[in-house]
N, C-alpha and C positions, 0 to 999 in steps of 0.2 A: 727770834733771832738768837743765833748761837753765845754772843757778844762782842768784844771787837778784840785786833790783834793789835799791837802795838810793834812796829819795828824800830830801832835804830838805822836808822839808811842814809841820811847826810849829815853835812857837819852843821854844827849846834849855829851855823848863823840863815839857815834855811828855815826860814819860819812862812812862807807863802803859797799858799796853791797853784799859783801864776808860775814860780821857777822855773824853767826850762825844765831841768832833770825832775821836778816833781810830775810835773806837766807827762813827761815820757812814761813814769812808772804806772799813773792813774791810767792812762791810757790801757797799757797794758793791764793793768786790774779790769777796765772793762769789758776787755777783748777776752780776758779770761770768765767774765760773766757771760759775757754771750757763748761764750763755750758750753757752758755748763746750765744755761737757758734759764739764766737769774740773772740779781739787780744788786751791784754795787747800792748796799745803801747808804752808807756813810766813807768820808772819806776827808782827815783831816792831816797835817802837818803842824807841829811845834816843836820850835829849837831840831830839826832834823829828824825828831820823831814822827813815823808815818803813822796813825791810826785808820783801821777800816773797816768795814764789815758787810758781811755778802746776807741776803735771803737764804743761802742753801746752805742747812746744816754739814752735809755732806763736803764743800768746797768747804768751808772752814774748816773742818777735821781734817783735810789732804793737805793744808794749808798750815795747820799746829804741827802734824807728821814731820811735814817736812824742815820746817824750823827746828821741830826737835831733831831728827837727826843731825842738822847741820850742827848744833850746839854740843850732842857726841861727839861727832865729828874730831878725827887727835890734830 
């Protein structure tokens, strides 16, 4: 495993996997797994940090890419 990515994505009182809005994003991480014909292996939320991580080295690296530009990003 490549290791895990950590986002900021809600506000600091989202601490549950159950949240609606979490609920929606894991989803979508799945659906992204099946994309890419791997397995969501991990997958946590504290204080609105998302943490998670794929089987596929590759989907993780498309996955850093893209955070990193966004962080270029003016």
């Amino acid at each position: 495993m490549a290791g895990v990515i950590e986002v900021d994505l809600f506000d600091e009182d989202v601490n549950t996997p159950g949240h609606p809005e979490v609920l929606k994003f894991k989803k979508l991480l799945e659906e992204v797994a099946e994309e890419y014909r791997c397995q969501l292996l991990s997958f946590e939320v504290e204080a609105g940090t998302v943490a998670f991580a794929f089987d596929s080295d590759e989907l993780m690296a498309k996955i850093l890419q893209l955070l990193q530009a966004k962080a270029d990003w003016p």
